[in-house]
C-alpha positions as CSV (number, residue, x, y, z in Angstrom):
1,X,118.0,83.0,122.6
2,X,117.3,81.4,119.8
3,X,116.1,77.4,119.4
4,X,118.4,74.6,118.5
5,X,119.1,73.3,115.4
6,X,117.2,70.2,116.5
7,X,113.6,72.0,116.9
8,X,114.2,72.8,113.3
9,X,113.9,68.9,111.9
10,X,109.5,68.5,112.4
11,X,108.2,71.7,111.1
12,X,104.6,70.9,113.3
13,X,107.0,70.4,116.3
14,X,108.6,73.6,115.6
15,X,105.0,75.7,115.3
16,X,104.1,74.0,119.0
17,X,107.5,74.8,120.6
18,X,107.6,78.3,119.6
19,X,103.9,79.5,120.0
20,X,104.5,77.6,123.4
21,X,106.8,80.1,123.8
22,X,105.4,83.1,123.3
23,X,101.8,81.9,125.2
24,X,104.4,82.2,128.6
25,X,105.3,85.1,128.3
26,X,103.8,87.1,131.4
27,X,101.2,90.2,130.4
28,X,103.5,92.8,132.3
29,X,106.2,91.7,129.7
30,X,104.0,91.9,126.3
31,X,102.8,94.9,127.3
32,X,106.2,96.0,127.6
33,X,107.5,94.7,124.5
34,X,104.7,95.4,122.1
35,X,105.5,99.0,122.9
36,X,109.3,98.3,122.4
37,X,108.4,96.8,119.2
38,X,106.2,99.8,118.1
39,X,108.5,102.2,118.9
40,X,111.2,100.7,116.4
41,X,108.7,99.7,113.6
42,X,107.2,103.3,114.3
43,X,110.4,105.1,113.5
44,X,110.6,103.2,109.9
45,X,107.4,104.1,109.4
46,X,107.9,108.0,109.5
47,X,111.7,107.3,108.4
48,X,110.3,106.0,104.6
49,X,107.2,108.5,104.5
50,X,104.9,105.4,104.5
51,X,101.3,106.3,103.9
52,X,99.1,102.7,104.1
53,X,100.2,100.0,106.2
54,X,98.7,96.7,106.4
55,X,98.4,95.3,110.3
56,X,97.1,92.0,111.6
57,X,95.4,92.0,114.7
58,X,96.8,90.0,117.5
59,X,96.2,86.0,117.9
60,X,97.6,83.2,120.0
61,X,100.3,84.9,122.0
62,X,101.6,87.1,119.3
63,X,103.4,90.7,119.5
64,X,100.6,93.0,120.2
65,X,99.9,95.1,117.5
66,X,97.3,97.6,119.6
67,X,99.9,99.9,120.5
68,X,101.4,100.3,117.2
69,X,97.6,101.1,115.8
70,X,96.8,103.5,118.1
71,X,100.2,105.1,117.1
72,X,100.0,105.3,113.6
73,X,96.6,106.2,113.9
74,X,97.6,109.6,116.2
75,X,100.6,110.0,113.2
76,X,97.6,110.0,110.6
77,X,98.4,106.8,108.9
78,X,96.0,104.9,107.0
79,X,95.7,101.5,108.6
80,X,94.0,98.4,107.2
81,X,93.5,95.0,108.5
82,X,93.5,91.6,106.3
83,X,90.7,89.6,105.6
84,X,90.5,86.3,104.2
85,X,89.0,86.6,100.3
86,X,85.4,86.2,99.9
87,X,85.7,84.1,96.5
88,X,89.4,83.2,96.0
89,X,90.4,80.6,98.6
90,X,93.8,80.7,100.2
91,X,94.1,84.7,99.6
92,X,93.5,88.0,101.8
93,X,92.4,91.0,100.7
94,X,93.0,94.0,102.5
95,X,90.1,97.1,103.6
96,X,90.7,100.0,105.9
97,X,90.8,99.9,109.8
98,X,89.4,102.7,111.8
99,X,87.7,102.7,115.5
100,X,84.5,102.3,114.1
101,X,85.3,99.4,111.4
102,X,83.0,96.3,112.7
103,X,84.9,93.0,113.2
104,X,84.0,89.7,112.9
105,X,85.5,86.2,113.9
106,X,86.4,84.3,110.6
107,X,86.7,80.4,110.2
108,X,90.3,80.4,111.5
109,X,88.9,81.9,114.9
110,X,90.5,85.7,114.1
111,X,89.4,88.7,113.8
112,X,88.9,90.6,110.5
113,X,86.5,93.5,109.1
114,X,83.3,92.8,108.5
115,X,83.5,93.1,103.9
116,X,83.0,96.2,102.6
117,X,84.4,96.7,99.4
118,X,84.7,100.4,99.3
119,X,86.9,99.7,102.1
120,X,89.2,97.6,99.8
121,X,92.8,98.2,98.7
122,X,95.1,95.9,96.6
123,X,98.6,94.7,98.1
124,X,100.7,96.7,95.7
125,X,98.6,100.2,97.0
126,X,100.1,99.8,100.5
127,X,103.2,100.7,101.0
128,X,104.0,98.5,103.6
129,X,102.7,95.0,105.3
130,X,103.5,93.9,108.9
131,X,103.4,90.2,109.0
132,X,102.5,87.9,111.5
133,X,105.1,85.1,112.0
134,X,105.6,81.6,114.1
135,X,109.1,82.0,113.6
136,X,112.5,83.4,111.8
137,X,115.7,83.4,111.7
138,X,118.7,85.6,110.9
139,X,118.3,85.4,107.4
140,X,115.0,86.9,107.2
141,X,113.1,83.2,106.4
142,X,109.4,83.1,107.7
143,X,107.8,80.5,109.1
144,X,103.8,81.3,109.5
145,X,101.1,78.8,110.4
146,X,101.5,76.9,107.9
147,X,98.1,78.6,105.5
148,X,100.4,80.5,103.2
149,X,98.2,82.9,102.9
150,X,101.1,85.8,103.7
151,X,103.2,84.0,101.0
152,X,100.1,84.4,98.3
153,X,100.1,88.0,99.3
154,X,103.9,88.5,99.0
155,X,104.8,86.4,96.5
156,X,105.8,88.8,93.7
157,X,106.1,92.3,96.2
158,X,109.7,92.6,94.6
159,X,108.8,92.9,91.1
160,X,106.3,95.4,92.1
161,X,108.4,97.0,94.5
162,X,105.5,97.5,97.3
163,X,104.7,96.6,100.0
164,X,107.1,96.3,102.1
165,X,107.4,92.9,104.3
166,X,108.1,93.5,107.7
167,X,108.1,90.6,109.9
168,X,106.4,91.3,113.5
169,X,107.3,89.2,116.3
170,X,108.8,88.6,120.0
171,X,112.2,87.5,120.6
172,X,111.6,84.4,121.7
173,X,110.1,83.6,118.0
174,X,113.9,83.5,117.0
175,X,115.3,80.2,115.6
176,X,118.9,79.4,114.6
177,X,118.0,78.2,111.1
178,X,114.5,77.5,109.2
179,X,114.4,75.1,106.2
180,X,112.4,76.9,103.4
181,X,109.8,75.6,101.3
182,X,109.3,76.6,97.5
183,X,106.9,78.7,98.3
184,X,108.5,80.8,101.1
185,X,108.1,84.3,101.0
186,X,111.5,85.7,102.9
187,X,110.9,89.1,104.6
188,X,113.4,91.7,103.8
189,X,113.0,93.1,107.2
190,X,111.9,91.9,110.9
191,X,111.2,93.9,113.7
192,X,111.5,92.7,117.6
193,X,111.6,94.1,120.9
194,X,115.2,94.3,120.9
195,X,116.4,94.6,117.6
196,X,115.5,95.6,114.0
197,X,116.7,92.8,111.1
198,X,117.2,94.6,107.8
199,X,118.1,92.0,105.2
200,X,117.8,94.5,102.7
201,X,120.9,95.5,100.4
């Protein structure tokens, strides 16, 4: 169900409440839902032929993304993994995720490939990008942690046409209404356990 209009007022008070929410949820029930969730972000994968898909790896109570790597992995999908920019501050760059690829932890306490350049893509060669989120609501407005980085990354995906935004998150991430900032990157689809948001026209 989705919070009340009144978490919506203290954007840092929002952040708490929701990744409150998700850190309760019970292991037997993310295990269930990240494979819900893959299951419906799976089928829009094969649905628009999508060939390289950007994936974060999982932090702080968020959707699991294991199960959906194994599976594109087994589907023969190219799967790379953001990493935060070596020179430019504030920006990711992307480079390709296999079992083998090293990780390390980065200064935000996540884990990202170890740079390899020959390993790198740009944004607009992907054809899709699954997006970690705090929260959303029914319009398709993201709320991340607050870095922008996501919103660097997205910020002119339409005029390009690629990649594809798709929002990644539980249920309970849901919130009636988020005031957006300037530089607010909407996502033109989110997928959840339970349903699949396509804001696209």
């Amino acid at each position: 169900m989705p919070l009340n209009k009144q978490d919506n007022i203290d954007r840092h008070s929002l952040r708490q409440t929701v990744r409150q929410r998700r850190n309760a949820i019970r292991p037997a029930e993310q295990a269930l839902f990240a494979q819900q969730a893959m299951e419906r972000l799976l089928s829009i994968v094969k649905q628009q032929g999508v060939q390289r898909i950007a994936v974060y790896l999982t932090n702080d109570g968020e959707l699991d993304t294991q199960p959906l790597i194994q599976a594109l992995w087994q589907n023969q999908i190219e799967v790379y993994l953001p990493r935060l920019h070596p020179f430019s501050r504030g920006n990711l760059i992307f480079l390709a995720y296999t079992a083998d690829t090293p990780l390390i932890i980065n200064k935000l306490n996540i884990a990202e490939p170890k740079l390899d350049i020959t390993k790198m893509v740009l944004p607009h060669e992907l054809d899709m990008i699954v997006t970690p989120l705090v929260a959303f609501d029914a319009s398709g407005a993201r709320m991340g942690m607050g870095g922008g980085y996501y919103d660097r990354t997205l910020s002119n995906w339409q005029t390009l046409g690629k990649p594809l935004p798709v929002g990644y998150a539980h249920d309970c991430q849901q919130v009636i209404q988020l005031n957006q900032a300037d530089w607010d990157v909407p996502l033109p689809m989110i997928i959840t356990p339970t349903e699949v948001f396509d804001f696209r026209s």
